[in-house]
C-alpha positions as a Markdown table, in Angstrom:
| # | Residue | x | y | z |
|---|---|---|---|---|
| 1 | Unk | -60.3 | 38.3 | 19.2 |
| 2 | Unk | -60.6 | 41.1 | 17.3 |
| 3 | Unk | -58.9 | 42.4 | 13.8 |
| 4 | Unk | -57.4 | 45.5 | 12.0 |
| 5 | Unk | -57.3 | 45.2 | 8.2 |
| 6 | Unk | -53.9 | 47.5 | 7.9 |
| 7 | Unk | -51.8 | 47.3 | 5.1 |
| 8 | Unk | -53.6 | 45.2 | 3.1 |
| 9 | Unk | -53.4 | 42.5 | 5.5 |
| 10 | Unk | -55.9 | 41.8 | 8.3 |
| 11 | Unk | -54.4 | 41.0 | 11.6 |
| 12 | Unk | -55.4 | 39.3 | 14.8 |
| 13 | Unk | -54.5 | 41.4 | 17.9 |
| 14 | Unk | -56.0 | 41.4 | 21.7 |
| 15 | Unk | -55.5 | 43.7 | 24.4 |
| 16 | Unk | -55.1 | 43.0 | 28.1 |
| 17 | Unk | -55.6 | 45.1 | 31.1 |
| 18 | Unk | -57.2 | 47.3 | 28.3 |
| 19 | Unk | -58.9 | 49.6 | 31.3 |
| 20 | Unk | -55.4 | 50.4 | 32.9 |
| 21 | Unk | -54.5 | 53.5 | 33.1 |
| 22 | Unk | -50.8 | 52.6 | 33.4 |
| 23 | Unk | -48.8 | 53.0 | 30.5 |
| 24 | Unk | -48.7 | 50.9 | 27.6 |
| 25 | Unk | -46.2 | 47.9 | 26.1 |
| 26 | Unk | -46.7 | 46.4 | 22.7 |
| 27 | Unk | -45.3 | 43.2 | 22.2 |
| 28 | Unk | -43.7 | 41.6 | 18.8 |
| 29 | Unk | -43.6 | 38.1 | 17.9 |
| 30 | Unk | -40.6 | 35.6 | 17.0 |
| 31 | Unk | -40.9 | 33.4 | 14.1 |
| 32 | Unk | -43.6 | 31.2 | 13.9 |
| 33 | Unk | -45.2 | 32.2 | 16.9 |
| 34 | Unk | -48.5 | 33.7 | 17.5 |
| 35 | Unk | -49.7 | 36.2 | 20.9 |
| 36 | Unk | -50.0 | 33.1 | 22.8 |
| 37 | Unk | -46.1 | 33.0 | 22.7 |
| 38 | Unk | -46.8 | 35.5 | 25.7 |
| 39 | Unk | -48.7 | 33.9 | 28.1 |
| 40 | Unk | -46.0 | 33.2 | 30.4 |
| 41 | Unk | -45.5 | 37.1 | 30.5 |
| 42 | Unk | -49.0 | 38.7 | 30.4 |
| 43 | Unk | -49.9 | 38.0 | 34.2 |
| 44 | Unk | -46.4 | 39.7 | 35.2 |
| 45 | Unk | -47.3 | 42.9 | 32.8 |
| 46 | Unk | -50.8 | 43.1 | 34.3 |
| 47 | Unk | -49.8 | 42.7 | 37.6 |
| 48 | Unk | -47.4 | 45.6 | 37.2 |
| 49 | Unk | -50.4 | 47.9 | 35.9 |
| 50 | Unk | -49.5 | 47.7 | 32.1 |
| 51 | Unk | -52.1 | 47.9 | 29.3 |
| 52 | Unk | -50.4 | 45.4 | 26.8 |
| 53 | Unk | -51.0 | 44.5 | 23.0 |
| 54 | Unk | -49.9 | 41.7 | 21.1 |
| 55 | Unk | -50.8 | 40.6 | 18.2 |
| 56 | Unk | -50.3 | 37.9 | 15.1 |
| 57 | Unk | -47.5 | 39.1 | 12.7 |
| 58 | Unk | -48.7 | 38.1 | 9.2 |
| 59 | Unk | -47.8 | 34.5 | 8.3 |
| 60 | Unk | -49.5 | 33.5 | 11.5 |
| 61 | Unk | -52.0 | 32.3 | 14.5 |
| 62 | Unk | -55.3 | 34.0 | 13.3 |
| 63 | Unk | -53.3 | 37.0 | 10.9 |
| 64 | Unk | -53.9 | 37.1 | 6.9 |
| 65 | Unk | -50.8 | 35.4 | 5.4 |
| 66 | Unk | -50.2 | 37.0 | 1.8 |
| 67 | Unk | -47.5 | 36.2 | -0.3 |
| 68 | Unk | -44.2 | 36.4 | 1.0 |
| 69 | Unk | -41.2 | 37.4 | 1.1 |
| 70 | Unk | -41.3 | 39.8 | 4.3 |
| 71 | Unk | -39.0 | 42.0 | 5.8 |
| 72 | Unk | -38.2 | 43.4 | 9.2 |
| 73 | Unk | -39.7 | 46.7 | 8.3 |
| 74 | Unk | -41.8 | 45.6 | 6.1 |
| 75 | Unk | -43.5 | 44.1 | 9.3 |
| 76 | Unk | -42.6 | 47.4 | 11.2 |
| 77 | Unk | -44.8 | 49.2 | 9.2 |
| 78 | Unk | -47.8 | 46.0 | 10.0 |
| 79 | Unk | -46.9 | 47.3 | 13.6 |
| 80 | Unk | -47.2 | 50.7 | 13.1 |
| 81 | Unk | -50.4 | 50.3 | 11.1 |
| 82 | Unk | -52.1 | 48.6 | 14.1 |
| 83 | Unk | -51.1 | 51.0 | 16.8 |
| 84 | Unk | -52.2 | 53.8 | 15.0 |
| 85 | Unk | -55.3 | 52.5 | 14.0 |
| 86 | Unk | -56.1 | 51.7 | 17.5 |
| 87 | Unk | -54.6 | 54.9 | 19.0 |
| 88 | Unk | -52.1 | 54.1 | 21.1 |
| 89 | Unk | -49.1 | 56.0 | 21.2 |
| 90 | Unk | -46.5 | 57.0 | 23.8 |
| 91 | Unk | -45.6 | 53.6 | 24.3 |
| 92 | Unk | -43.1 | 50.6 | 25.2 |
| 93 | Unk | -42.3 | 48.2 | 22.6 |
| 94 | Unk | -40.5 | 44.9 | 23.5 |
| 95 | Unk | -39.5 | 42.3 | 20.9 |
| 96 | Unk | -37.9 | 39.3 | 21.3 |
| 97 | Unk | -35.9 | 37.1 | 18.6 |
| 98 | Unk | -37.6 | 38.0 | 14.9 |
| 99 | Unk | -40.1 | 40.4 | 17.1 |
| 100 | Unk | -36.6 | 41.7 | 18.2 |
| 101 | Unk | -35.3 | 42.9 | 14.4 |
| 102 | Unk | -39.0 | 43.9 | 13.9 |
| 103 | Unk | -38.7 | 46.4 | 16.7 |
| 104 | Unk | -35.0 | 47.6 | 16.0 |
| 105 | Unk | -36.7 | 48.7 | 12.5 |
| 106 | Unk | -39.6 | 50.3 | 14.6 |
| 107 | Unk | -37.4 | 52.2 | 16.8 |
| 108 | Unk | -35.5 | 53.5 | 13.4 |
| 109 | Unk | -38.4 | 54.8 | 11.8 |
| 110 | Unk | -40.9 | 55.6 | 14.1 |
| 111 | Unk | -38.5 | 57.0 | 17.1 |
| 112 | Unk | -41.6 | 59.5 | 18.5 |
| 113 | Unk | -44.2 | 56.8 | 19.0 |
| 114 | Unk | -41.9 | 55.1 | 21.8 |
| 115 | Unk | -41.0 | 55.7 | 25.6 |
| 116 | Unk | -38.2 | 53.0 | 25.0 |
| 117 | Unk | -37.7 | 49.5 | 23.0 |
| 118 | Unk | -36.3 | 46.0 | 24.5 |
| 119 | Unk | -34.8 | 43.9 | 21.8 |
| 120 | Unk | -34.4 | 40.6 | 23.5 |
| 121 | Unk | -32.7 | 37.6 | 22.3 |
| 122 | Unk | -32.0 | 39.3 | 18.5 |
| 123 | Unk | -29.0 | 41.0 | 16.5 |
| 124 | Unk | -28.2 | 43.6 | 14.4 |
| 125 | Unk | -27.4 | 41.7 | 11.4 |
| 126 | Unk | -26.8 | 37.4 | 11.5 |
| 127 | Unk | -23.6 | 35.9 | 11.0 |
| 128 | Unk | -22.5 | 32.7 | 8.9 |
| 129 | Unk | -23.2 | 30.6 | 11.9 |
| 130 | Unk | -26.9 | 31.8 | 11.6 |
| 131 | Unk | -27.4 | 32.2 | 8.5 |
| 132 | Unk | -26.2 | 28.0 | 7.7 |
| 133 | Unk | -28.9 | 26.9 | 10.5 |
| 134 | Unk | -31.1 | 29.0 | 8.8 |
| 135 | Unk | -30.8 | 27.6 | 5.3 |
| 136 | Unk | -30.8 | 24.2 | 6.4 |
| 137 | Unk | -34.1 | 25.2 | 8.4 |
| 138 | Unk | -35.8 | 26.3 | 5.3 |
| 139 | Unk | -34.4 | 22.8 | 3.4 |
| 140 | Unk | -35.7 | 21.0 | 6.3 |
| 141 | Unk | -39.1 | 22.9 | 5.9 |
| 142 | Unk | -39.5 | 22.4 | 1.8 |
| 143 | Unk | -38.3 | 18.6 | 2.0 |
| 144 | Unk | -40.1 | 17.7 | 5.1 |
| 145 | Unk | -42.9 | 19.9 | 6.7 |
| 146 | Unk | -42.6 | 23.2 | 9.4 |
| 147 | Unk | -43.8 | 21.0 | 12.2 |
| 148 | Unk | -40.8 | 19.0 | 12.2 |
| 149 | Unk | -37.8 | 22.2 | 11.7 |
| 150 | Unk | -39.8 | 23.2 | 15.0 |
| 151 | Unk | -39.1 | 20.1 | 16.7 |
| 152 | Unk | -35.6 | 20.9 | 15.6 |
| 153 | Unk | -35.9 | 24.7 | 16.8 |
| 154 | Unk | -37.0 | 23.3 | 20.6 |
| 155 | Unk | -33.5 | 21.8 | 20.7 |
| 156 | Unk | -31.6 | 25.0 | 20.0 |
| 157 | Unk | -34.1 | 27.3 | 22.2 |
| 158 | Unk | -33.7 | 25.6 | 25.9 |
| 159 | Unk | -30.8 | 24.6 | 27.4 |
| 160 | Unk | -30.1 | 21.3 | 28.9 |
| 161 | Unk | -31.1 | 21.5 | 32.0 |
| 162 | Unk | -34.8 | 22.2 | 31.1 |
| 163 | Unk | -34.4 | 19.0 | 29.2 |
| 164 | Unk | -33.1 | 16.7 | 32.1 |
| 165 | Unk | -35.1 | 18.6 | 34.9 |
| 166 | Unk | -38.1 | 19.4 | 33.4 |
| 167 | Unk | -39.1 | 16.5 | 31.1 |
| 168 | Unk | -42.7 | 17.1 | 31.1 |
| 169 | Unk | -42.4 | 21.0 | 30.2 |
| 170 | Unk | -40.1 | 20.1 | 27.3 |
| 171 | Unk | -42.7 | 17.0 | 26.0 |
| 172 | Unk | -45.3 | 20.0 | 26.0 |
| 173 | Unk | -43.6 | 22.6 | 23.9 |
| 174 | Unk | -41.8 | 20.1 | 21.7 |
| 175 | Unk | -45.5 | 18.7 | 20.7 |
| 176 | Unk | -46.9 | 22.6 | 21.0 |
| 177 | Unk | -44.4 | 23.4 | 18.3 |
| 178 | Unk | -44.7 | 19.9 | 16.4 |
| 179 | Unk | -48.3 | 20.6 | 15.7 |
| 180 | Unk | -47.8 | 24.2 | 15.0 |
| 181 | Unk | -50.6 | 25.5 | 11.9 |
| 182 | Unk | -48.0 | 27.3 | 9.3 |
| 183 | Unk | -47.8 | 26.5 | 5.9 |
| 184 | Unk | -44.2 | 26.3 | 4.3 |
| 185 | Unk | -44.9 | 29.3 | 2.1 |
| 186 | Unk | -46.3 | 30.9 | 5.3 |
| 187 | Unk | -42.7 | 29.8 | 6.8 |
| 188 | Unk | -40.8 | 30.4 | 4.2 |
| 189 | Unk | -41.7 | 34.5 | 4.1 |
| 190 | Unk | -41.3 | 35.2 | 7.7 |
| 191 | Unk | -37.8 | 33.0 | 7.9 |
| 192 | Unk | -36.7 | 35.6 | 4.7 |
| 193 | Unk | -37.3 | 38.5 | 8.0 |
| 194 | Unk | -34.5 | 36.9 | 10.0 |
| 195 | Unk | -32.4 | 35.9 | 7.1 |
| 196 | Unk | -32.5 | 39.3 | 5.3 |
| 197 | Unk | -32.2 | 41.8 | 8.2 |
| 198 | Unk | -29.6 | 43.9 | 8.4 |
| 199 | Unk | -29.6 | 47.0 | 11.0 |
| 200 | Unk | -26.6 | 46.8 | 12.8 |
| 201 | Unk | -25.1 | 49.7 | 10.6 |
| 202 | Unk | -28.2 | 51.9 | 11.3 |
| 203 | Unk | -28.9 | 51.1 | 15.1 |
| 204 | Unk | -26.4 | 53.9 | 15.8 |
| 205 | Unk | -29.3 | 55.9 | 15.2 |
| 206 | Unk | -32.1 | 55.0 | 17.6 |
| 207 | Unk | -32.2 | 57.6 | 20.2 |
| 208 | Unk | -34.6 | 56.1 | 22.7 |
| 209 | Unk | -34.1 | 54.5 | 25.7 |
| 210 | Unk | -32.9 | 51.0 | 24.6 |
| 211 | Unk | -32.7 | 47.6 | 26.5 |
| 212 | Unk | -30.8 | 44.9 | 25.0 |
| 213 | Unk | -31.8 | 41.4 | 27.3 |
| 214 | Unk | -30.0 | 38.2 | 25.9 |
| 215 | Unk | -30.6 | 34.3 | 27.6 |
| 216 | Unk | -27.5 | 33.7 | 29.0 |
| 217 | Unk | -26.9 | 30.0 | 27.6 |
| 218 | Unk | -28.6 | 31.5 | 24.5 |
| 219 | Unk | -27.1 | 29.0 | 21.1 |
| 220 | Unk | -29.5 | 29.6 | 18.9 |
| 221 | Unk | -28.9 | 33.6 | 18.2 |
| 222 | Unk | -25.7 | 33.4 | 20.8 |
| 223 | Unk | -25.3 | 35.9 | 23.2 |
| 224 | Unk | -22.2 | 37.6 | 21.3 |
| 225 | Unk | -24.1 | 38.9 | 18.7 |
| 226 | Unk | -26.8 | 40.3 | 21.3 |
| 227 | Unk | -23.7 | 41.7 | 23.1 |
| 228 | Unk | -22.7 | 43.0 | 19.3 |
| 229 | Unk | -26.1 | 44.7 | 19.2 |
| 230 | Unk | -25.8 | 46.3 | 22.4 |
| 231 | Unk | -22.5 | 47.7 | 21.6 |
| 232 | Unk | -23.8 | 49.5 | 18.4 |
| 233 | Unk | -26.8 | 51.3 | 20.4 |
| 234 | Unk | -25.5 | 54.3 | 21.9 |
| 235 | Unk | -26.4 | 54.3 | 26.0 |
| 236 | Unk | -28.3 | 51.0 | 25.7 |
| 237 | Unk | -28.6 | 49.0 | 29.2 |
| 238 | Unk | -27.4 | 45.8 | 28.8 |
| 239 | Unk | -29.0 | 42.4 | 30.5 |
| 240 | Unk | -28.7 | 38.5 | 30.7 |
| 241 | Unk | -31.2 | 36.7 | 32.3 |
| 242 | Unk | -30.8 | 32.2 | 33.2 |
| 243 | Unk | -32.2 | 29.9 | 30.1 |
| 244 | Unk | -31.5 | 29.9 | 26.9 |
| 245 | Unk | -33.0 | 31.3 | 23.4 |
| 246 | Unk | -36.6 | 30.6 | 25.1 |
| 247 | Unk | -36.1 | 32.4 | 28.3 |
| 248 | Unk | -38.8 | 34.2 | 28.3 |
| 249 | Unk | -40.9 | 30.4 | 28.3 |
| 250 | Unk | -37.8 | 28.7 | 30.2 |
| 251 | Unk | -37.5 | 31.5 | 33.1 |
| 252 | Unk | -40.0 | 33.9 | 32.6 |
| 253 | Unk | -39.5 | 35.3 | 35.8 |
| 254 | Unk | -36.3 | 36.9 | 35.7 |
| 255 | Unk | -37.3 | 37.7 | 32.2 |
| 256 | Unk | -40.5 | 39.5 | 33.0 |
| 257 | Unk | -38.6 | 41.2 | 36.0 |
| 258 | Unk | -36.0 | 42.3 | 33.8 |
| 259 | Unk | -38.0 | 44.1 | 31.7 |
| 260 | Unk | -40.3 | 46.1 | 34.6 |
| 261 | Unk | -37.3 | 46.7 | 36.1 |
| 262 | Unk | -36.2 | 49.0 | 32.8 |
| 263 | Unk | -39.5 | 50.2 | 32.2 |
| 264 | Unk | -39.7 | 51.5 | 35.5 |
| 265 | Unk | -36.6 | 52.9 | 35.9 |
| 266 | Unk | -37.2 | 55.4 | 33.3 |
| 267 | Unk | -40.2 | 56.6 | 35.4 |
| 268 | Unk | -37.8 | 57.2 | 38.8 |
């Protein structure tokens, strides 16, 4: 895959459908994933004429990982950095969870680049509830390894159900995130994003058109403060889809239709 040395970091990025002439969505990571977190939504996206980019936030996958701590815009600008240096503009920009903060800073500061932004499964600003799981997360990680906090994390992202009914999906992501390549320093900086971030007293100010989708059985950032978030963006659509804090894995199809759906809407 190819890389853009941008901010003094190098990152990883690939483009599909990069010979569409439809219009263009750029996809931002959660923590600790990398642009195969997307695969359950890149054959919807190209199926509905998109030109998508996604790439590895630094800290992981295939990205440079310098010295942390980071910061929602600090990775904003990362995103920023890239699209410009590939020339894209004019765009939609979807994030989900961490990818989801990332974007609300995006949206804030660079407010021209963007046709409209989907912050999915994300808040403004984390409450106590959040911020203890994610201290004990970042205990777990310096006492024990990152591998096992994400074993931890796959009981808080699906519901249930996807446990009982789908044992054999649930084995595969538990031991997807069990063997996951991220150092504890690596960890460490990007947890510092969700930990730190703290928008929901600016969000006021984003003026394009702005989708808030939350997973309706959603524990691990609940629903409320999605709902919260929502609230605070003047004439932003609101949207639950079935699953959890993993929907987009869990039930990517109402997911990925939710998110066409708003994307074209703004073209009718």
């Amino acid at each position: 895959m190819p890389t853009a040395h941008i901010n003094g970091v190098t990152l990883n990025y690939t483009i599909d459908n990069e010979e569409s002439g439809g219009e263009t969505v750029v996809l931002v990571n959660g923590l600790a994933d990398d642009l195969e977190s997307w695969g359950f939504q890149i054959p919807a996206l190209v199926e509905a004429g998109f030109r998508v980019l996604r790439f590895d936030n630094r800290g992981i996958g295939k990205s440079e990982r310098p010295a942390g701590p980071y910061t929602s815009r600090m990775m904003a600008d990362d995103a920023k950095a890239l699209v410009d240096h590939l020339g894209f503009e004019d765009f939609h920009l979807m994030g989900v969870s961490m990818g989801g903060m990332i974007s609300q800073e995006y949206a804030l500061a660079y407010p021209g680049d963007l046709r409209s932004v989907t912050l999915a499964c994300t808040y403004g600003k984390a409450d106590a509830f959040c911020q203890t799981m994610f201290a004990m997360w970042a205990d777990i990680a310096k006492t024990i390894d990152v591998p096992f906090v994400m074993r931890d994390v796959a009981l808080w992202a699906f519901t249930g159900p996807f446990f009982s009914e789908r044992p054999q999906d649930a084995a595969e992501f538990a031991a997807a995130m069990a063997s996951l390549d991220m150092s504890v320093e690596a960890y460490l900086s990007q947890l510092n994003v969700i930990q730190q971030h703290d928008a929901l007293g600016r969000v006021g100010q984003i003026k394009v058109p702005t989708f808030v989708l939350a997973g309706e059985e959603d524990i691990l950032i609940p629903v409320r403060l999605s709902r919260q978030l929502h609230e605070a963006v003047p004439g932003s659509r609101w949207g639950t889809v079935p699953g959890g804090h993993a929907c987009l894995w869990e039930t990517p199809d109402p997911f990925n239709a939710a998110f066409v759906d708003f994307v074209r809407s703004l073209s009718r």
